[in-house]
C-alpha positions in Angstrom: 16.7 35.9 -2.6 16.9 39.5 -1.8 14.1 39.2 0.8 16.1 36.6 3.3 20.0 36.5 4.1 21.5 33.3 5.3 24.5 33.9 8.1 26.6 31.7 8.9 28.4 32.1 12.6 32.3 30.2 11.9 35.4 29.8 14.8 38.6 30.9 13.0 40.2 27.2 13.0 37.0 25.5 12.5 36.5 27.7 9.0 40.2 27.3 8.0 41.1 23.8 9.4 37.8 21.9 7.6 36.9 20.8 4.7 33.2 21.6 5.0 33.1 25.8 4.8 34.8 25.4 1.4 32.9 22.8 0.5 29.6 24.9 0.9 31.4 27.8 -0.5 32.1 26.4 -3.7 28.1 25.9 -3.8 27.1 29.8 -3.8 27.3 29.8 -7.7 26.0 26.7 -8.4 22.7 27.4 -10.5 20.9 25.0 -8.4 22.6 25.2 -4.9 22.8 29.3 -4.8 21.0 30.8 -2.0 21.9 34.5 -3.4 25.2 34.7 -1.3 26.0 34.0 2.0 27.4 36.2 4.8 30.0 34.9 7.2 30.8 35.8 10.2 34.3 34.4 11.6 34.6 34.9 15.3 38.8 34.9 15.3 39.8 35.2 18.7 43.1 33.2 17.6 43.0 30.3 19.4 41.3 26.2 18.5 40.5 25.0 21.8 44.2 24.9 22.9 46.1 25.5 19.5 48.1 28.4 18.5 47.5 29.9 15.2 50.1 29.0 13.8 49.9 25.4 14.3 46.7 25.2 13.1 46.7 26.7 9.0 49.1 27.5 6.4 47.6 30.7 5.6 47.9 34.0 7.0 44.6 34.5 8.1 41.6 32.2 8.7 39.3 34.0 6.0 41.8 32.7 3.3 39.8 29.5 2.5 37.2 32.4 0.9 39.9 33.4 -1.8 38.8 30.0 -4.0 35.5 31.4 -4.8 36.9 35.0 -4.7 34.4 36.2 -2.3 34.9 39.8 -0.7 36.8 39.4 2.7 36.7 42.4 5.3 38.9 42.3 8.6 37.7 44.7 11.6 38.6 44.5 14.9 36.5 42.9 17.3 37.2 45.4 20.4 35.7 48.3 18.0 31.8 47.7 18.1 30.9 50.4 15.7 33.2 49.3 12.9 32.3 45.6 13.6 28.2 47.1 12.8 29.8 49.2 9.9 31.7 46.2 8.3 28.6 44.1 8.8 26.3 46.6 6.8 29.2 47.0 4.4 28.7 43.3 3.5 25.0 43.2 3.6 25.5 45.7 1.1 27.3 43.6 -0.9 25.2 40.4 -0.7 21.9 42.3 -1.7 24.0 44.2 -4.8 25.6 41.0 -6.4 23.9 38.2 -5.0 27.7 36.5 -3.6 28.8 35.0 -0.5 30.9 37.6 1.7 33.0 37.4 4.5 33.9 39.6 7.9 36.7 38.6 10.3 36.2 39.8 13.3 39.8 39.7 14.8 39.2 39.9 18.7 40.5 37.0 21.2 38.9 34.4 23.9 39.0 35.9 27.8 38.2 32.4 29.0 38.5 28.5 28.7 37.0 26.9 25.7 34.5 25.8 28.1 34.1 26.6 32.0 37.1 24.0 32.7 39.1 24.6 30.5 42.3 26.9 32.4 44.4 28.7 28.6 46.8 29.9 30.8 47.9 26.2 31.2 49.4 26.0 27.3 49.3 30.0 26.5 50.9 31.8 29.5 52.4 34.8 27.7 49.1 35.4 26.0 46.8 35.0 29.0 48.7 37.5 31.1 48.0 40.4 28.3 44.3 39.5 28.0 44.1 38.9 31.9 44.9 42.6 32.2 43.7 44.1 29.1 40.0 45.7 29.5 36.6 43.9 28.0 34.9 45.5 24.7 32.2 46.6 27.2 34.4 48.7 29.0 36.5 50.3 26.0 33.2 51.3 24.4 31.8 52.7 27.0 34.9 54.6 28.2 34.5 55.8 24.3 30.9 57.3 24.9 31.6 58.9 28.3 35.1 60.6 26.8 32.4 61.8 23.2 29.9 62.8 26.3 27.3 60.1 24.1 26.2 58.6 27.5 26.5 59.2 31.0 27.9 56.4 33.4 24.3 56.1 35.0 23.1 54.9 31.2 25.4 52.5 30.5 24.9 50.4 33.9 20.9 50.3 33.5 22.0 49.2 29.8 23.8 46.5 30.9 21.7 45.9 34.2 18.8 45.6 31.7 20.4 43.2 29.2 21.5 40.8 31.9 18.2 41.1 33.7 16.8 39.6 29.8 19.0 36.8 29.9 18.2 35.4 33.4 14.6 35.7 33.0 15.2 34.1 29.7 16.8 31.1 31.3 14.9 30.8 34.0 11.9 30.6 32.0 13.9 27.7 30.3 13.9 25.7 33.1 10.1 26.0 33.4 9.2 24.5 29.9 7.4 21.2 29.9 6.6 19.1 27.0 2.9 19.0 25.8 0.8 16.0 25.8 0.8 16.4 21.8 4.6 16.4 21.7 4.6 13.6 23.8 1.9 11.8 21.2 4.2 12.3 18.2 7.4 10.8 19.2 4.8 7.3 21.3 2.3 6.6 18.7 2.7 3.0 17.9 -0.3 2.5 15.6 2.5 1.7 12.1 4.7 -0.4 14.1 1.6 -2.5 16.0 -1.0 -2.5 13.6 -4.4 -1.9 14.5 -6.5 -3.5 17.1 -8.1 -5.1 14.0 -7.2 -8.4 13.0 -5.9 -6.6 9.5 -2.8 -4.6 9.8 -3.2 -1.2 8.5 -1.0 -0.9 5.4 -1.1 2.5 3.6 -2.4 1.8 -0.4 0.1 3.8 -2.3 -0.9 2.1 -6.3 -1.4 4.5 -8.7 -4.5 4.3 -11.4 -3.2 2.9 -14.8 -4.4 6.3 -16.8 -1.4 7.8 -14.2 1.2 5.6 -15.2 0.3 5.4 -19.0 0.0 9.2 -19.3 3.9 9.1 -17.2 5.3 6.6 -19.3 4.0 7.9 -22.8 5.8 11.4 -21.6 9.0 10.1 -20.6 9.6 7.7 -23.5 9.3 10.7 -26.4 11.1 14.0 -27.3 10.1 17.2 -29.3 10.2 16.2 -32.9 13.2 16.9 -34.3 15.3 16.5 -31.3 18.3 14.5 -32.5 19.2 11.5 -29.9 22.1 9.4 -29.2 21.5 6.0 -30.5 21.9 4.5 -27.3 19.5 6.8 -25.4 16.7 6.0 -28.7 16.9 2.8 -28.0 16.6 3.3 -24.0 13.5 5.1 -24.6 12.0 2.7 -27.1 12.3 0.2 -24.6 10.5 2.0 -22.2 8.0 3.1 -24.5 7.0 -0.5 -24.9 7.1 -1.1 -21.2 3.9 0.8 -21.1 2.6 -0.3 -24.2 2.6 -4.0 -23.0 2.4 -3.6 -19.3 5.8 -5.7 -18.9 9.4 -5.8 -18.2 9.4 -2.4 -16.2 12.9 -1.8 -14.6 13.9 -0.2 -11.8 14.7 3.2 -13.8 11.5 3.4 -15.6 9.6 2.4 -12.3 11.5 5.5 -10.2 10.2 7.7 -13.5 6.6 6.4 -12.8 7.6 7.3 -9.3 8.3 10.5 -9.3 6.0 11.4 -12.7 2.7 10.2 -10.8 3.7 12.2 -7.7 4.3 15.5 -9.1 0.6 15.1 -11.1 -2.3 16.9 -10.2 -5.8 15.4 -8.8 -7.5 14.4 -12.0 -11.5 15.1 -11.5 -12.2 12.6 -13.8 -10.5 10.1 -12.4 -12.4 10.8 -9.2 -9.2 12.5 -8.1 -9.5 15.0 -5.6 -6.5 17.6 -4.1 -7.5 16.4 -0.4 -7.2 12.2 -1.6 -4.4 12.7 -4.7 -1.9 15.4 -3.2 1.0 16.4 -5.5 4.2 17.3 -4.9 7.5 19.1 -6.7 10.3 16.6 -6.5 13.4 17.6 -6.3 16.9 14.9 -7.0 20.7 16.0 -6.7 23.7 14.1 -6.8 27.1 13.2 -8.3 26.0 12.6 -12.2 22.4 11.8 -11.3 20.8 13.0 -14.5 22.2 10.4 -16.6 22.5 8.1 -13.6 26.0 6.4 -12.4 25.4 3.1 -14.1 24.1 4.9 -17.3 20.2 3.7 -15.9 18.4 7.1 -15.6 19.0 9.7 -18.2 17.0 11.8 -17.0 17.8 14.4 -18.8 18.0 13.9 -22.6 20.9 16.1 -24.7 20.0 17.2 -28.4 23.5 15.7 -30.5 24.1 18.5 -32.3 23.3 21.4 -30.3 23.2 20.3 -26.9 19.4 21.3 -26.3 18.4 20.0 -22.9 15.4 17.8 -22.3 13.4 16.8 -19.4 10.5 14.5 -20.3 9.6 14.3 -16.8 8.6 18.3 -16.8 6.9 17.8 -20.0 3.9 15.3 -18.7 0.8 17.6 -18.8 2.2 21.1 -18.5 -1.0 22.8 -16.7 -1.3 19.5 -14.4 2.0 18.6 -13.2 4.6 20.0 -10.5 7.8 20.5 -11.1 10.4 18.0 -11.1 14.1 19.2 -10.7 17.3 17.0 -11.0 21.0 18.4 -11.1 24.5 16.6 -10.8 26.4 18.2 -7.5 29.8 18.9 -7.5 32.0 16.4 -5.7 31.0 16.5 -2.2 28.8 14.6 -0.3 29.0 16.6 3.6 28.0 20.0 1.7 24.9 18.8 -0.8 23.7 16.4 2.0 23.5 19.3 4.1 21.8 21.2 1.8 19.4 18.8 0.8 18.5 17.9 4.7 17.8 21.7 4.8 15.8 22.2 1.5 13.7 19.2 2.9 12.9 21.1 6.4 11.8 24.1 4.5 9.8 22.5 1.7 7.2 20.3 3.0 5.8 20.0 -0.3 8.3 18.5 -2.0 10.1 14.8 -1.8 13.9 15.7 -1.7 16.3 12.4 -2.9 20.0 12.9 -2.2 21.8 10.0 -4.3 25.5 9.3 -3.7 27.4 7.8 -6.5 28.2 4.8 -4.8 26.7 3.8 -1.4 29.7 4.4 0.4 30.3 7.6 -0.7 28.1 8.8 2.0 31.2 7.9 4.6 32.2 11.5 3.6 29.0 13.1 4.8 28.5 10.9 8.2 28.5 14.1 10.2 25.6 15.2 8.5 23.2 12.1 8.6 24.3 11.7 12.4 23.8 15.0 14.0 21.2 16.3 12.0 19.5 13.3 10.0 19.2 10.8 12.4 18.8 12.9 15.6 17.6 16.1 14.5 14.1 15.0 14.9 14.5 14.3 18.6 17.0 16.6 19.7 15.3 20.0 18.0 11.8 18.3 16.9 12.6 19.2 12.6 11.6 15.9 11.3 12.3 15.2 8.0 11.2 13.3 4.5 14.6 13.4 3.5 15.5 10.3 0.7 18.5 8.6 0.6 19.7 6.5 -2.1 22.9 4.9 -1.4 24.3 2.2 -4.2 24.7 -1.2 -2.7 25.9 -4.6 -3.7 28.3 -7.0 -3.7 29.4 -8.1 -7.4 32.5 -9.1 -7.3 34.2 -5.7 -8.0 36.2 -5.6 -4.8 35.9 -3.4 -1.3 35.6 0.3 -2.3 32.0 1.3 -3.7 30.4 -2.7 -2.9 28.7 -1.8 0.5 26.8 1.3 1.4 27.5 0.3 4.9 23.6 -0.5 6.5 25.1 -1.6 9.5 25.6 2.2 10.6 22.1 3.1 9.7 20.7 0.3 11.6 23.0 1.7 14.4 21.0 4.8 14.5 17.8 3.8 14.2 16.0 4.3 18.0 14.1 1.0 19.0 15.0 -1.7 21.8 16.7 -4.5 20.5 15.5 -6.4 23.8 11.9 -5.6 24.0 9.4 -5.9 21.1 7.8 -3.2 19.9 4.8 -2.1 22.6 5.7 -4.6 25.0 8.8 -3.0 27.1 7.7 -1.8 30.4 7.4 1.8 29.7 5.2 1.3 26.9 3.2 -0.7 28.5 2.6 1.5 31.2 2.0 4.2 29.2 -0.8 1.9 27.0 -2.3 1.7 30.2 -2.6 4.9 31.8 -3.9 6.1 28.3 -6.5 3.6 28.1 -7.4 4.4 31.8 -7.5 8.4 30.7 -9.6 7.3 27.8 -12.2 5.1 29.2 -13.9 7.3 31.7 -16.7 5.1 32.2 -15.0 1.9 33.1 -16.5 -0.4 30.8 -13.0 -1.9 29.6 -12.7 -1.8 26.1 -12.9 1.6 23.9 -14.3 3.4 20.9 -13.4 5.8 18.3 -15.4 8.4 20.6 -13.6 7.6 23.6 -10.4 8.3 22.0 -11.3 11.6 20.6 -12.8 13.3 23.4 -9.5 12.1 25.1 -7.5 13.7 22.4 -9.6 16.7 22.4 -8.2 17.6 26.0 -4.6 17.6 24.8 -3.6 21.4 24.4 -3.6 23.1 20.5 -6.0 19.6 19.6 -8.8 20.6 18.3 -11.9 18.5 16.5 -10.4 18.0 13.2 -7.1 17.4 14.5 -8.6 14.7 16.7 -9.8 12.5 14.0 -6.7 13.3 11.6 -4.6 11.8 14.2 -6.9 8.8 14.8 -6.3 8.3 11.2 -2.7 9.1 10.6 -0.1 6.5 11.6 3.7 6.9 12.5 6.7 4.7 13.0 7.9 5.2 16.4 12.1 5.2 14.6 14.1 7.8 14.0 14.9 6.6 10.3 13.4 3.8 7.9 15.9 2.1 5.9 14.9 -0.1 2.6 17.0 -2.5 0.6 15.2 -2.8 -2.6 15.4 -5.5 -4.8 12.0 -5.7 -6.4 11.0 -2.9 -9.0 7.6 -3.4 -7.8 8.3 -1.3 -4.3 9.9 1.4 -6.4 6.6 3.3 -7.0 5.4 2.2 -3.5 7.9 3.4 -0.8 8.3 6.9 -2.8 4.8 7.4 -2.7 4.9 6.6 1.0 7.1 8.8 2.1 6.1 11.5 0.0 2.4 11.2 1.6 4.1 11.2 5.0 6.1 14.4 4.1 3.2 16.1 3.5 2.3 16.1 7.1 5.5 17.1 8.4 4.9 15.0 12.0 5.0 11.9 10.5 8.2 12.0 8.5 10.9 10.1 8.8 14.4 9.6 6.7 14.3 7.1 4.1 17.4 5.3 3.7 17.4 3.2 0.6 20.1 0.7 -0.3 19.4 1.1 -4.4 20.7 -1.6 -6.6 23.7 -1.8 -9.1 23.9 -4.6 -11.3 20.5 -5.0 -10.7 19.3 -1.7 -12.5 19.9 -4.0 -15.6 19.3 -7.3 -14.6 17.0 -9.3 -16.8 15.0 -10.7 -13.7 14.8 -7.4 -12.1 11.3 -6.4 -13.6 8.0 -5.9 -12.9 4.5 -5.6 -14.3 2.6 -2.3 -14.8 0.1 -3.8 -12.8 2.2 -4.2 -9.7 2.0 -0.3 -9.3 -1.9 0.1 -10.2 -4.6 1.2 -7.3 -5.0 -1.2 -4.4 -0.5 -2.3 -4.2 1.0 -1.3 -1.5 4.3 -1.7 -0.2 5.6 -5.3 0.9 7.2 -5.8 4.1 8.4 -9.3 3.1 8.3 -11.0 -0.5 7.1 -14.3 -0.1 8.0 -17.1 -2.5 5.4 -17.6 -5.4 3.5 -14.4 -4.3 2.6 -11.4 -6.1 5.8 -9.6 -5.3 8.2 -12.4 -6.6 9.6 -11.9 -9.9 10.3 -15.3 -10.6 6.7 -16.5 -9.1 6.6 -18.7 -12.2 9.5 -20.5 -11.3 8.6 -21.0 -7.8 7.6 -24.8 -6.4 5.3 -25.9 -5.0 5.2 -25.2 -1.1 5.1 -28.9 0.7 2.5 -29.0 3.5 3.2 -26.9 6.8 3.6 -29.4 8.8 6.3 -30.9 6.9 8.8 -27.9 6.3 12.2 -28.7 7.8 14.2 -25.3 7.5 12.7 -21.5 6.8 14.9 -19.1 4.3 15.2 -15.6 5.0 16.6 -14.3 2.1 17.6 -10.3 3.2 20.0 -9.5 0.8 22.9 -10.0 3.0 26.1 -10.0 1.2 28.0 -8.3 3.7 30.5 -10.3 6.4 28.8 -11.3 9.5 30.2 -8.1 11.5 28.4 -5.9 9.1 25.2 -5.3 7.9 22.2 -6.1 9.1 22.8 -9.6 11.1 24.1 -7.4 14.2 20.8 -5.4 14.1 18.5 -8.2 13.7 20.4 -11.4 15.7 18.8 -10.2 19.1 15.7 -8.8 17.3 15.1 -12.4 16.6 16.1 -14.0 19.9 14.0 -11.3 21.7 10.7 -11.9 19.4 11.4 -15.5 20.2 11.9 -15.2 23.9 8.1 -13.3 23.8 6.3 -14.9 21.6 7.7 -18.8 21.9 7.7 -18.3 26.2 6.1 -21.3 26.4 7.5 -24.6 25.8 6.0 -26.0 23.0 3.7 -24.2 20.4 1.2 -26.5 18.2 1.0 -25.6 14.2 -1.8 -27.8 12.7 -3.3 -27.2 9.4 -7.3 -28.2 8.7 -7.3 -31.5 8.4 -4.7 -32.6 10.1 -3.2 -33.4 13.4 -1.4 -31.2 15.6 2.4 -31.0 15.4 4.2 -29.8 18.5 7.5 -27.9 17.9 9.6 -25.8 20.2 11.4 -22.1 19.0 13.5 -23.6 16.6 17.0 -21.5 16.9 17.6 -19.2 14.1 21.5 -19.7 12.1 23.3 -17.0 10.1 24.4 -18.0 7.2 26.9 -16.1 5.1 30.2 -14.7 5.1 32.6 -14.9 7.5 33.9 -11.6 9.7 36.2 -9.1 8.1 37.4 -6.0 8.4 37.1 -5.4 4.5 34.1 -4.5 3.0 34.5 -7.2 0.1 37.2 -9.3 -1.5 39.3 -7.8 -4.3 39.2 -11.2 -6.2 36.0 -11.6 -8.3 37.0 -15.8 -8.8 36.8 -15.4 -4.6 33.4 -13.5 -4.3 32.3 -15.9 -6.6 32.7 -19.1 -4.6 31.8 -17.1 -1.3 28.7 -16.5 -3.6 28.2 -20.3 -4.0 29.3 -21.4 -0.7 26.6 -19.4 1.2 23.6 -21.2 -1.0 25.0 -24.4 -0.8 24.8 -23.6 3.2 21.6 -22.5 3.3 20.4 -25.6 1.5 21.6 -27.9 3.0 18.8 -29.5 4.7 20.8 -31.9 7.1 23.0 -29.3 8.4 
């Protein structure tokens, strides 16, 4: 901590009028939030955008918000350059010595408009005439040197000549940048959103071998001997103990324990296991009462009844073969650890960073966070992130606040055309065909593996190795993926996913999962140890009767293709029509229909039998009705929504 500072650059009414910098300062002791104090720097020139000071805080001075964590506060004035450096060392000082945030208010004022126009003089005449005719900082300080005979008037304007000779070359060389054809190449490549040119899609394998998830689940079903457990948690972990032991029942909290266990292990040799084929990674989960979990599903971390002794089976795998993993309830915010968390995530590559919110719509408080940086930050600054999301979500019957998680938004901010399918819009047709035309040289109309490398290997800072790793890497052209899980199955599957893409920072993208509630402890909400073994991999789609479906033994019998009346898309939508996911995918659907049903009729016919000619068939929402609630606050309502909506989508003759 001593060896890097973080600053922090604040306006006086942004640091006293939001809830954010007190937020984050109330995180500089917190054992696993500290950065070793932070140094802020308040530019006060005592004005927000066109309010007066005293219409915009309670307190005497902007800095006051610093008081609650009684961090150091020094005032200097602005218009006096060498006690601004000597109040800024005077804090470094400080921060190094006690390892605390610290602040310096620097009291000066704004010449101009907020921006270039923007007139002050319109709402602050009296003030404007003072500052209109009082003289810059440049000229007071260096009317100071000449009068101490430090500098000589010929100095001081190459000085300034010099420094504003720096800036314009700087922006004119801004002006000249151009992106690279390997820039270009990670924000176009369509290979996970197309498949290959191979009649098999390419789906990442992300099982784990069964010595993995035994050795996992053995570890975090036990405790040192004599460590004295609550009767409730003995019981948990007996349960989960014989998960493993019979391969069955596996629930979603003991399958994000496999998750995360199997992830943090290191290449076993024996297993065939190598550093380059099993990576590892630390993993790191923070939240509002995450360890034991919100609905009492985790308990991650196990407390000795009578002395409070902490436990953490999941650090206590194999102690010379594991990573480390590290979980730690937040205080109650959601703007401030978000922030944190999207940060720790663009400086650790290594690690898989999960931010869970208590209830899915908790994250409402941190929106300006997942917007401007999470969503975005990717293509406005090119910082991609792995960042993990896990956002409680479901409607049962407990009424509007903490039911939905709000996908809709997400959706909202994901990047793709809603009117062209993916690789068929204009533009990315055109640019499919000017790089095939780059790429086959020869003209022979079709292309290898060879032709695409030695096109690669032209691209600028591509080199041999980088060539092929690119030919085998794929990325989603989105800003964001976004899960709703409802099989236990995926747990193991999506985490391993976007941990592997985390470890190559240009393919990682936000995962936003919509976790369950009363599904953490539903009896049908379980899986096989099996489902997570070598050769699963993460299902798109859950068919009936198929490996995925939990109930696969209660499923009938499929009737002949020909003879199906009406296809079910069950997507977990509880939500009213005006949220969730129906907006997103409604002209998804009419758009994949419009391309791939252009022609009047398309034939189905099975082996055997005859052709049966049907046209696009129109696709129906079913579900509940628009509102601008979330959820109903009667349970006896949700209910028969509940029953109306599979009646509806049932009935065969509607």
């Amino acid at each position: 901590m001593g060896l890097l500072q973080g600053v922090l650059l604040h306006g006086d009414a942004a640091f006293s009028g939001l809830g954010l910098p007190a937020e984050v300062m109330q995180l500089s002791n917190l054992p696993e939030y500290t950065t070793g104090g932070t140094i802020h720097l308040i530019i006060n020139n005592q004005i927000g955008f066109t309010t007066d000071p005293k219409l915009a805080r309670s307190s005497p001075h902007p800095s006051d918000v610093a008081k609650g964590v009684g961090a150091p506060i020094f005032h200097v004035n602005g218009d006096d350059p060498q006690a601004v450096c000597q109040a800024c060392e005077l804090a470094v000082e400080y921060r190094q010595r006690f390892l605390s945030d610290v602040v310096v208010d620097i009291v000066c004022y704004r010449r101009h408009g907020h921006n270039e126009q923007d007139d002050p003089s319109v709402t602050m005449p009296l003030t404007y005439k003072k500052i209109a005719t009082h003289p810059t900082t440049l000229q007071i300080y260096s009317q100071q040197l000449l009068q101490k005979g430090l500098a000589s008037a010929e100095m001081i304007k190459n000085w300034t000549n010099g420094v504003e000779k720096t800036f314009e070359a700087e922006y004119e060389e801004a002006g000249k940048y151009e992106t690279s054809l390997e820039e270009w190449l990670s924000t176009n490549w369509q290979g996970d959103a197309l498949g290959t040119s191979t009649p098999h899609r390419y789906i990442l394998p992300t099982g784990v071998p069964f010595e993995t998830l035994y050795e996992v689940g053995r570890a975090v079903s036990r405790v040192p001997e004599g460590f004295n457990l609550h009767p409730d948690v003995e019981l948990l972990l007996k349960n989960r103990a014989k998960m493993i032991e019979t391969g069955k029942g596996v629930d979603w909290a003991m399958a994000e324990a496999l998750a995360f266990g199997s992830l943090m292990m290191v290449a076993n040799p024996e297993l065939g296991q190598t550093p380059e084929t099993y990576p590892h990674y630390y993993v790191r989960l923070s939240g509002q009462d995450c360890e034991r979990g919100t609905f009492n599903q985790r308990h991650a971390v196990l407390y000795d009844q009578k002395t409070s002794r902490r436990y953490v089976p999941l650090n206590n795998i194999a102690k010379e073969r594991q990573a480390t993993f590290l979980i730690c309830n937040s205080s109650l915010s959601e703007a401030a650890i978000l922030g944190f968390e999207y940060g720790f995530s663009l400086g650790n590559e290594d690690a898989l960073v999960l931010w869970e919110a208590q209830f899915g719509d908790f994250a409402n408080n941190a929106q300006s966070i997942i917007d401007n940086f999470i969503a975005s930050g990717e293509d406005k600054w090119m910082t991609p992130t792995a960042l993990v999301m896990l956002l409680p979500h479901g409607y049962d019957g407990q009424g509007p606040e903490h039911s939905s998680a709000r996908l809709e938004r997400f959706l909202q901010l994901s990047n793709d055309d809603p009117d062209h399918l993916p690789g068929l819009t204009p533009q990315h047709q055109a640019e499919i065909e000017a790089g095939f035309s780059a790429a086959d040289r020869d003209g022979k109309g079709y292309l290898l593996k060879e032709d695409l490398m030695r096109l690669l290997e032209t691209m600028k800072g591509i080199d041999h190795d980088r060539a092929k790793e690119l030919l085998h890497e794929k990325e989603l052209d989105g800003s964001q993926k976004i899960e709703r899980e409802q099989w236990v199955g995926l747990m193991v599957e999506w985490m391993r996913r976007n941990a592997e893409r985390d470890h190559n920072m240009r393919f990682a993208k936000p995962l936003v999962v919509m976790s369950p509630k009363f599904l953490l402890h539903h009896s049908a909400c379980r899986s096989k140890l099996a489902d997570f073994d070598v050769g699963t991999y993460f299902r798109r789609v859950i068919v009936d009767g198929d490996k995925g479906d939990n109930l696969r033994h209660l499923a009938a019998t499929l009737v002949p293709r020909e003879d199906i009346r009406r296809v079910i898309l069950c997507s977990g939508k509880e939500e009213p029509k005006n949220m969730g996911a129906w907006a997103y995918v409604q002209p998804r659907v009419a758009t994949a229909q419009r391309e791939l049903f252009h022609k009047k009729h398309v034939s189905y016919s099975r082996p055997g039998s005859p052709s049966v000619a049907r046209a696009g068939l129109p696709v129906r929402y079913i579900g509940r009705s628009p509102s601008a609630s979330t959820a109903t606050g009667s349970s006896e309502i949700h209910q028969e929504e509940t029953k109306a909506i599979i009646s509806a989508a049932l009935r065969l003759n509607a």
